[in-house]
Structure formats: structure tokens, C-alpha cells
C-alpha positions as CSV (number, residue, x, y, z in Angstrom):
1,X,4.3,23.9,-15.5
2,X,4.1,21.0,-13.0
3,X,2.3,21.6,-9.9
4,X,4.5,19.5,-8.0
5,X,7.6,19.2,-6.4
6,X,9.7,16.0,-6.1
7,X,8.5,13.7,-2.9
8,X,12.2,13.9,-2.0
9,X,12.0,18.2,-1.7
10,X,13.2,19.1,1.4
11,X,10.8,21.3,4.0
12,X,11.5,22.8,6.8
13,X,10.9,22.3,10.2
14,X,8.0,24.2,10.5
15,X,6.5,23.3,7.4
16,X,6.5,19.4,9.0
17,X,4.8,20.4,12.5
18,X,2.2,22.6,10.4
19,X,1.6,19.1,7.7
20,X,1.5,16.6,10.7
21,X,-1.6,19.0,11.7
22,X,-3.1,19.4,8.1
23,X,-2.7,15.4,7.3
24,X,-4.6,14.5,10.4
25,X,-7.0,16.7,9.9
26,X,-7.6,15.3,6.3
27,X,-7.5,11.8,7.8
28,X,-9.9,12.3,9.9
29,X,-12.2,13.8,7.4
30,X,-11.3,11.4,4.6
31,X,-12.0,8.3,6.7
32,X,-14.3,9.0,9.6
33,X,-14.3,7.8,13.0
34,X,-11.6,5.2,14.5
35,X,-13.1,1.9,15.3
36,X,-10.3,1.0,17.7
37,X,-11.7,-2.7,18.3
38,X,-12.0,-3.2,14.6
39,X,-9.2,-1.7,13.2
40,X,-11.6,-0.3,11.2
41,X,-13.2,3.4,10.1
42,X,-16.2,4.5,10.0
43,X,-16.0,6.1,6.0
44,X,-14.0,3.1,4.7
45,X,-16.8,0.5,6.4
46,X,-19.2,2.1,4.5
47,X,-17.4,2.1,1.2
48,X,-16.0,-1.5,1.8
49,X,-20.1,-2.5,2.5
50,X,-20.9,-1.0,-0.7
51,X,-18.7,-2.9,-2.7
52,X,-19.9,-6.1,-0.8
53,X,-23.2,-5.0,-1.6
54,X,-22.8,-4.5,-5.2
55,X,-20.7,-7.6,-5.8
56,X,-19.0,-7.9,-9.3
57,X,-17.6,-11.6,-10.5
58,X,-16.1,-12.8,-13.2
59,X,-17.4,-14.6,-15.9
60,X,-15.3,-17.8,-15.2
61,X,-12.8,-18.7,-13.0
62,X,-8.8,-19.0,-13.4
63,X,-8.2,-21.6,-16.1
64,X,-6.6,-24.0,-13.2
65,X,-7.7,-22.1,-9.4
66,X,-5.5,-24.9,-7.9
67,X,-2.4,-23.4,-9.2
68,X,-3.1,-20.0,-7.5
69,X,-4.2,-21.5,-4.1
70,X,-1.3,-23.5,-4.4
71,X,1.6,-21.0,-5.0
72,X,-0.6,-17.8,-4.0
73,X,1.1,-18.0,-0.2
74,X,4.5,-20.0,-0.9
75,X,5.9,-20.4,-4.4
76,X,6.1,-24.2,-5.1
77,X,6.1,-24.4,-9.0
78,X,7.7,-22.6,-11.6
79,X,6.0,-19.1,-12.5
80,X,7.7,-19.2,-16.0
81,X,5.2,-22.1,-16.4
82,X,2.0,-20.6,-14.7
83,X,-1.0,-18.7,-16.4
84,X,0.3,-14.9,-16.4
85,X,-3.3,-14.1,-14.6
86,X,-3.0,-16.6,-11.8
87,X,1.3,-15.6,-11.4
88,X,-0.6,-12.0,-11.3
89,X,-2.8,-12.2,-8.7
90,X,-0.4,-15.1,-6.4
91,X,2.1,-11.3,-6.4
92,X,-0.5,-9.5,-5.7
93,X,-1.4,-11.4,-2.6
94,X,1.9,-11.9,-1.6
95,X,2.5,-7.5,-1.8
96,X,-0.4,-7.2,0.1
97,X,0.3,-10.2,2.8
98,X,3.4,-8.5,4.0
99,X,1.6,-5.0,4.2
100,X,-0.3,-6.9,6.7
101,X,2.1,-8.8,9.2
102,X,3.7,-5.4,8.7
103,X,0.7,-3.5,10.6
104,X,-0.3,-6.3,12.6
105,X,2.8,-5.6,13.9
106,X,2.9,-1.9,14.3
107,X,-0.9,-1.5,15.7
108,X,0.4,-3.7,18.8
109,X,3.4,-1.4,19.5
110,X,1.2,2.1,19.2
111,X,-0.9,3.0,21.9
112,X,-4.1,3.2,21.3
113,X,-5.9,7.1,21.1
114,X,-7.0,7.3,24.2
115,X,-3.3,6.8,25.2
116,X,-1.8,8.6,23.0
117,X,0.3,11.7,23.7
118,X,1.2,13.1,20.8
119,X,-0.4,14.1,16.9
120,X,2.0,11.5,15.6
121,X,0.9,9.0,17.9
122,X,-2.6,9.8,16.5
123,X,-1.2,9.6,13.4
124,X,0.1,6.2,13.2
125,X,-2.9,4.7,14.8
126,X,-5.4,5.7,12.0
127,X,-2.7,5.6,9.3
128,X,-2.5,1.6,10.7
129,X,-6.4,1.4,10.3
130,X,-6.3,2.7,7.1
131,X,-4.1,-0.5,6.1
132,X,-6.1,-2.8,7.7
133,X,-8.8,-1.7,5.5
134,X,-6.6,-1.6,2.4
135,X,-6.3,-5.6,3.2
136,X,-10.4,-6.2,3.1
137,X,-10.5,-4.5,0.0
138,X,-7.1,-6.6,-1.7
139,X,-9.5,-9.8,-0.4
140,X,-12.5,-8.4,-2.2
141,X,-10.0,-8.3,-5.0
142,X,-9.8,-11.7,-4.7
143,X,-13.4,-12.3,-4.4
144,X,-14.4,-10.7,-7.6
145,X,-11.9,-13.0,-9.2
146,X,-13.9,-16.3,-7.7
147,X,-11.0,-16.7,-5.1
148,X,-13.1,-17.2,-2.0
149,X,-10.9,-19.4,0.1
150,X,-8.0,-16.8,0.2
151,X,-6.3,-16.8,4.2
152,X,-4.1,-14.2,5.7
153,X,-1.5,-16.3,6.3
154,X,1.6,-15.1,8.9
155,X,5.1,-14.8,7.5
156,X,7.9,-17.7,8.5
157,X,9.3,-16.6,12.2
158,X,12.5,-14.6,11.0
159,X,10.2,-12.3,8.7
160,X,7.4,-11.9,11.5
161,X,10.5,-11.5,14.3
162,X,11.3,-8.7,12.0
163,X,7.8,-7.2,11.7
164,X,7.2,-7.1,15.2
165,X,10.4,-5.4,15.9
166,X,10.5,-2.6,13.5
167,X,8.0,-0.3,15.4
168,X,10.7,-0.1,18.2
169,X,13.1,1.1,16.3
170,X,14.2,4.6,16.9
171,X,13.0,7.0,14.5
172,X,16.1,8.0,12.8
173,X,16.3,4.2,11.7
174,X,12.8,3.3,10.8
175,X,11.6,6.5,9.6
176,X,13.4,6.6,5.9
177,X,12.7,2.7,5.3
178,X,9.4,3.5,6.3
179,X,8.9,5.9,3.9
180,X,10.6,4.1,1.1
181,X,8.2,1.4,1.9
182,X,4.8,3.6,1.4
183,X,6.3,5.2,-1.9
184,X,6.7,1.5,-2.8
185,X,2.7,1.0,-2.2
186,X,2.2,3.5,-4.6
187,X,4.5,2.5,-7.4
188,X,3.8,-0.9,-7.3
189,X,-0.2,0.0,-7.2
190,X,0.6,2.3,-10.5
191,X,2.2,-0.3,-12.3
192,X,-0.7,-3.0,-11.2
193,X,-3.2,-0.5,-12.7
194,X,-1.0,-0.6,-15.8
195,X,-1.5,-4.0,-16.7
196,X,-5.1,-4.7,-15.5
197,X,-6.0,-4.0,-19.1
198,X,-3.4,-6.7,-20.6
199,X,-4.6,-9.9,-18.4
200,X,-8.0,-9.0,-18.0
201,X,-9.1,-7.6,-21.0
202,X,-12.0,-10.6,-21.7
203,X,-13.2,-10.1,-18.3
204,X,-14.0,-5.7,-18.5
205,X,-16.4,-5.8,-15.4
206,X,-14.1,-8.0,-12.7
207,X,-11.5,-5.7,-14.3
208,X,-13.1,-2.4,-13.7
209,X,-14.3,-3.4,-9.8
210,X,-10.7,-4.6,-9.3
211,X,-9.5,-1.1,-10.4
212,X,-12.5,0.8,-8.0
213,X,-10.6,-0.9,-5.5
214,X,-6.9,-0.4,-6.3
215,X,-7.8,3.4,-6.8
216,X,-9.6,3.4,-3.2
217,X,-6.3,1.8,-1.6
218,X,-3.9,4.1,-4.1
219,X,-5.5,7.6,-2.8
220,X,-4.5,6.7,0.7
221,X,-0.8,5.3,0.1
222,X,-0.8,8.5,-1.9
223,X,-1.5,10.6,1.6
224,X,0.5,7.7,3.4
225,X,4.0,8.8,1.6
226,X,3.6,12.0,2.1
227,X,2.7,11.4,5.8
228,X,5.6,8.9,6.6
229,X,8.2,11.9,4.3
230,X,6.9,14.3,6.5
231,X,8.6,12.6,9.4
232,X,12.2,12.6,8.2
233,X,14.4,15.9,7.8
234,X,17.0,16.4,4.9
235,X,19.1,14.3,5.9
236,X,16.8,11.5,6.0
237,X,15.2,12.9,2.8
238,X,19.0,11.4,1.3
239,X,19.5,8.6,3.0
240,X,16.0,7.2,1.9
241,X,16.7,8.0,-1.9
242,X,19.9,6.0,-1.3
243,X,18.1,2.7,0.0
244,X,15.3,2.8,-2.6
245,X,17.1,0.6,-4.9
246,X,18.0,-2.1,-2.4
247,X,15.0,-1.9,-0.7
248,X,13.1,-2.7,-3.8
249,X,15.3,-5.3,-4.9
250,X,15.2,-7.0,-1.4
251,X,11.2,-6.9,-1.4
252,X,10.3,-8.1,-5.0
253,X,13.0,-10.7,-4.6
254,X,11.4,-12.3,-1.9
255,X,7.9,-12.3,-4.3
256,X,8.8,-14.9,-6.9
257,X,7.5,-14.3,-10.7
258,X,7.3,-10.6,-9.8
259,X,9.8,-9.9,-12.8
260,X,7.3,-12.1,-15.0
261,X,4.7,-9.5,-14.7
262,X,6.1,-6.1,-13.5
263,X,9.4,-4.5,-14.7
264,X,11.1,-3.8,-11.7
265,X,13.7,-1.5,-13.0
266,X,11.7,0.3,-14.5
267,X,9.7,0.5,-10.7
268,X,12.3,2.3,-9.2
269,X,13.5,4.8,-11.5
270,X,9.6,6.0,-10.8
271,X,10.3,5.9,-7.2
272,X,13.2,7.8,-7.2
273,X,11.4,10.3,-9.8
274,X,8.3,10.4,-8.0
275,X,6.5,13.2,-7.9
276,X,2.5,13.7,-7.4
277,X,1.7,14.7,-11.4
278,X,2.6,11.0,-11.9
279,X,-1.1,10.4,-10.1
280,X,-4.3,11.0,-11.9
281,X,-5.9,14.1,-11.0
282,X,-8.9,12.7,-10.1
283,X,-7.5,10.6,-7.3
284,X,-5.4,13.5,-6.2
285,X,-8.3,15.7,-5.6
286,X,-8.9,12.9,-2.9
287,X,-6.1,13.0,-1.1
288,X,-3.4,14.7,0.4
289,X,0.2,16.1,-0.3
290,X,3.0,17.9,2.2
291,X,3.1,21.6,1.3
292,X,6.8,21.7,0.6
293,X,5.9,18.6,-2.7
294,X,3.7,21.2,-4.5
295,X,5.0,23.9,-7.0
């Protein structure tokens, strides 16, 4: 019998004041002290410091880097044409480079802690740390791979207009999209995982640090959508279900040679199917799920 319940199962009222409580408590715990002026925490320094510690390369770089630091921020030659590991790791950058303008965004518009007046307030301020750690580890990604000269580099000015605006939006606007967007993190991470094996098959050891690394960013964007469900009520629970397809179309649209690698289709159907036995165990017994998604 599965132990869990769709992410779309609708709670009660209650049930979402008593998770809010219960998720920040597990935040807290899982990550450690808020370093406000870093946007860092104290737990996921330390881990990212081991890592940086205990480096892993590979043997040999991409067959033709130049390629990748060419097309790895905008697209400018065919990616039916390019290596499948260099198109790989140009969509992987690009996923996580609009995960970033997306928080750099958000952390401006939520007030700090010590300002803040509610749990959700708190919420969204760690939740935002959280990603900005998810982006050091994507760049140690990068770093395994020989890809040292990898830049955060901001969106064109429509795209960042849209970032920056987004956290204003009332909650019965942003709050479904939101949502859609984290259980995108953790489909997209899934599928990712599922083909780490397939392009880097002659490289085991840069393949099994990049995985210690996805899995460190999956078992928070597993908490993440739960947190960010937790915040819309049934009829949200709908309307979000309804935009997943778009929203996912839009997104990967806009990362070119993303059908090359990843089967899109196939991407949504597991977003709209999701539910938390489609996550190792392992990584679940690190994280966190709303009450009303288990059995």
C-alpha cells in the first residue's frame, strides 16, 4: 500500500496552520542557523565546505569546453550538433540560473527575520536561503566537471522585470505558480538523476559527487513543494494542476536542447502524478512532507 497521498490532496485549514509550524521547525533543524548577510546556513555551509574539501574531478575535460562556455548562458549554435554531455550540463545551468534571478528577487522583497511578523514570513526567508545554497552546490557541479569559469549571469530585462515583480503579487496569484514551480525542481532533478548514468558512465567518480550533490539540493525541493502546497487551499490545489502543463512548456521552451536530453512529456505527466513514493526512501527520511500527502 503506498504511504502517500497525491501532492495535489486537499487539507484542511487546520491541517495547513499546524504544517507551516511542523515545516519550520524541520527547517530549522535540517539547516541550522540563518546567516542573514550570507544568505547562507549554518548546516548547509558545513556540508557545502566538505564537498569543497573533498574535491572530486574528472578525468578529462569536455571534448570541446568552448562549446559549453559558449552556449552554457545564451544558446548560439545548434544543440542537435553539440556533445550530448556539454548540451547537458549548458540545461543544467540554465535551470538552475533562473532559480537564481528567481530568489535574488524574492530575498529583496521579504523582510528580513528580525522583521518579520509572521511563521510564513520566516518561512520564506530560510526557504530563500536554502536556494541560494542549492546554487553553490549546482557551481560545484560545475567544478567537478573542470568548468571553473562558470558566472551567474542576470536574465535579459523583461525576464528579470518579471522576477523582481513576482514576490508582490498577491498570494492567490503567485501562490499556485509558485508551487508548480518547486514541484518542477523536483521532477526535473529526478529526471537529471536518471540520465547521470547515460552521459557519464566513463567518468563514475565526477558522476557519483555530481549525484551527492543533486540528492543534497533534491531533499530540500522535496520539503520546498510541500511547503509552497501548503500555502494554497483547494481551490488553488486545482488551478495549479491546470497550469502545470503550460507552465512547463513555457520554462523548458525558453532552455534550448532541453528536448535533446530530457523527455518533457514524459516530465509532466510525473508532475501531475506526483506523489512522495516517487522519491527514494532514503532521501525522504531527510526531509519533510504535509500531513494531509501521507497515507
Amino acid at each position: 500500500m503506498n504511504a502517500y497521498r497525491s501532492i495535489f490532496a486537499v487539507g484542511t485549514a487546520q491541517e495547513r496552520v499546524e504544517n507551516f509550524e511542523t515545516y519550520f521547525a524541520f527547517s530549522t533543524r535540517h539547516s541550522g542557523e540563518l546567516i542573514e548577510a550570507d544568505k547562507d546556513l549554518v548546516r548547509k555551509r558545513e556540508k557545502l565546505k566538505w564537498f569543497q574539501d573533498n574535491p572530486v574531478r574528472s578525468n578529462k575535460p569536455l571534448a570541446n569546453p568552448d562549446v559549453f562556455y559558449r552556449n552554457y548562458v545564451e544558446m548560439h549554435d545548434d544543440p542537435k550538433a553539440m556533445d550530448k554531455r556539454t548540451l547537458l550540463l549548458t540545461c543544467v545551468y540554465k535551470f538552475a540560473r533562473h532559480e537564481w534571478v528567481g530568489i535574488t528577487g524574492a530575498w529583496d522583497a521579504t523582510p528580513p527575520i528580525a522583521k518579520a511578523r509572521t511563521l510564513e514570513d520566516k518561512i520564506s526567508r530560510y526557504h530563500l536561503a536554502e536556494e541560494f545554497c542549492h546554487v553553490r552546490l549546482f557551481h560545484e557541479m560545475f567544478r567537478t566537471m573542470q568548468l571553473d569559469k562558470v558566472e551567474w549571469v542576470p536574465l535579459g530585462p523583461v525576464m528579470q522585470a518579471v522576477y523582481r515583480t513576482f514576490p508582490y503579487f498577491p498570494g492567490w496569484m503567485m501562490d499556485a505558480p509558485a508551487f508548480v514551480t518547486e514541484l518542477m525542481g523536483i521532477v526535473f532533478y529526478r529526471h537529471l538523476d536518471g540520465v547521470l548514468d547515460e552521459y557519464f558512465a566513463d567518468e563514475p567518480e565526477a558522476r557519483d559527487r555530481m549525484r551527492a550533490l543533486l540528492r543534497e539540493i533534491t531533499v530540500d525541493e522535496v520539503a520546498h513543494a510541500g511547503q509552497r502546497r501548503n500555502f494554497i487551499g483547494p481551490m488553488g490545489t486545482v488551478f495549479a494542476k491546470i497550469i502545470v502543463r503550460p507552465l512547463f512548456k513555457a520554462f523548458f521552451k525558453d532552455i534550448a536542447g532541453s528536448e535533446l536530453i530530457f523527455d518533457i512529456e514524459q516530465m509532466i505527466k510525473d508532475a501531475q502524478d506526483f506523489d512522495y513514493s516517487m522519491i527514494e526512501s532514503d532521501m525522504m527520511d531527510q526531509s519533510w512532507v504535509p500531513s494531509y500527502c501521507r497515507s
